[in-house]
C-alpha positions as CSV (number, residue, x, y, z in Angstrom):
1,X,0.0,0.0,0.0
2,X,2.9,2.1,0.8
3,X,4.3,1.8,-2.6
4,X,0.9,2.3,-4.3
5,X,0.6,5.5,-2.1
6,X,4.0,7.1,-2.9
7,X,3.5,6.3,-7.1
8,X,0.6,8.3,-6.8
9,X,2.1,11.3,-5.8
10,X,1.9,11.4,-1.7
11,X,4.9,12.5,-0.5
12,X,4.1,12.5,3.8
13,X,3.2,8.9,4.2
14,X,3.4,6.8,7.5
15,X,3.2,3.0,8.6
16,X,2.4,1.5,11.9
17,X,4.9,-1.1,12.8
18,X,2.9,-3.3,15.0
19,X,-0.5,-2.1,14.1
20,X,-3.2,-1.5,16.8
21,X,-1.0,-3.6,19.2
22,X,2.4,-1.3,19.2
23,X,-0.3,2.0,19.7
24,X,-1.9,0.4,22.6
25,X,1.6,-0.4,24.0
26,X,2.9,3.0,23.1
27,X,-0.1,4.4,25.5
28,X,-1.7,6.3,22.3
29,X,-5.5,7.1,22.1
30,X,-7.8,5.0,20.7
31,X,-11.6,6.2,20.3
32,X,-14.8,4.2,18.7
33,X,-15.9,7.3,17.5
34,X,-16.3,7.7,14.0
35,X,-13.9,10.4,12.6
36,X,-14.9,13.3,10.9
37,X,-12.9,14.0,7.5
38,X,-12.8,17.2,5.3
39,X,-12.0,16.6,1.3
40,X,-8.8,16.9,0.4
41,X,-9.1,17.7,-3.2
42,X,-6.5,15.2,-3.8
43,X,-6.4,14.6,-7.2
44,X,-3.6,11.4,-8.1
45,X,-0.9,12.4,-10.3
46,X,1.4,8.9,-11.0
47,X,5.5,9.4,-11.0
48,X,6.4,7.6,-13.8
49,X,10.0,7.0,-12.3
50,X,8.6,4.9,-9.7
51,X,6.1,2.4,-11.6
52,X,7.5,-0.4,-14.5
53,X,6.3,-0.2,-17.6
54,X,4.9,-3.5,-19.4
55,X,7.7,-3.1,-21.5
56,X,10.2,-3.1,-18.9
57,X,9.2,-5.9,-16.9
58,X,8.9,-8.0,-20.3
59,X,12.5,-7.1,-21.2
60,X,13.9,-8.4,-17.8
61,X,11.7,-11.7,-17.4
62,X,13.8,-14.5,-17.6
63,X,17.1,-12.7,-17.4
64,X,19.7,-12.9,-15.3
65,X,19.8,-9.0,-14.5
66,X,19.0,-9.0,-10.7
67,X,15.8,-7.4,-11.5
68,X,12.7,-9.5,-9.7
69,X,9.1,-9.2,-8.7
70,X,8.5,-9.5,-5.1
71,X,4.8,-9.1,-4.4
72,X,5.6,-8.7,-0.5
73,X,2.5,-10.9,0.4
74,X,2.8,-12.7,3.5
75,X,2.8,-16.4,3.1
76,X,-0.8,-17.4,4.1
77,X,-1.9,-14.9,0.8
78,X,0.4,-16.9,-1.2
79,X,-0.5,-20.2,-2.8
80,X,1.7,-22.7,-4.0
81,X,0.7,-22.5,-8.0
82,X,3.3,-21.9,-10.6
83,X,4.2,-18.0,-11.2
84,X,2.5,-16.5,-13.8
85,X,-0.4,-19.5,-13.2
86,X,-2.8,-19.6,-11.2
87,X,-2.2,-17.6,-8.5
88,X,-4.0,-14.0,-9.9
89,X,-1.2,-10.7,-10.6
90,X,1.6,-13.0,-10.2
91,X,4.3,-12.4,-12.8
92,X,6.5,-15.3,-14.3
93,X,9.6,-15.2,-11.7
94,X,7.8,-13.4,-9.3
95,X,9.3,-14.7,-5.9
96,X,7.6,-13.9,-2.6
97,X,8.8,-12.0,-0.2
98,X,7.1,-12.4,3.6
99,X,6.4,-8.5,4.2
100,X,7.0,-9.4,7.8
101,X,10.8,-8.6,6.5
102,X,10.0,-4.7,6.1
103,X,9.3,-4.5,9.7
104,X,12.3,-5.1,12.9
105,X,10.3,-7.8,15.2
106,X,11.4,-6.5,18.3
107,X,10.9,-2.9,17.6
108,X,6.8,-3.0,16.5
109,X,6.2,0.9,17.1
110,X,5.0,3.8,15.5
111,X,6.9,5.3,13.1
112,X,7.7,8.1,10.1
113,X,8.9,6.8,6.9
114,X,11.1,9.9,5.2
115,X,10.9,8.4,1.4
């Protein structure tokens, strides 16, 4: 989502490490109320630098260029069916990558990303 957020043009973006978990540790508030948001106007505007072309990602499929799809799912998303097959969005060569490995275990907390 991250990723998604940033090629569309958002440039102050932020991810709980830990989710709800590391907020309630960190002593944050938490409220059932529902919040009330203004329109931002927002209107998408995709940075080309950051998103692969179809013509890019055909050109190093196959290749031994160090290039590779990792679709950062964690393994219970993931099936077990041949990339590019059956398992939908999957590129041929894809290899997973747990997104668990984005995120230091023992330090689940709130935190600023600066990208």
């Amino acid at each position: 989502m991250y990723w998604t957020l940033k090629a569309a043009g958002l440039q102050n973006l932020s991810i709980l490490n830990g989710g709800v978990k590391a907020w309630r540790a960190a002593n944050l508030p938490l409220t059932t109320e529902p919040a009330t948001v203004a329109p931002s106007g927002y209107t998408a505007k995709i940075d080309p630098r950051l998103v692969a072309t179809q013509e890019e990602v055909a050109r190093v499929i196959g290749t031994n260029t160090g290039a590779c799809s990792t679709p950062g799912r964690p393994p219970s998303s993931s099936r077990d069916a041949p990339c590019g097959g059956e398992d939908p969005g999957t590129l041929v060569g894809a290899k997973n990558v747990d997104n668990a490995v984005w995120f230091a275990k023992a330090a689940a907390r709130c935190c600023r990303h600066p990208m």
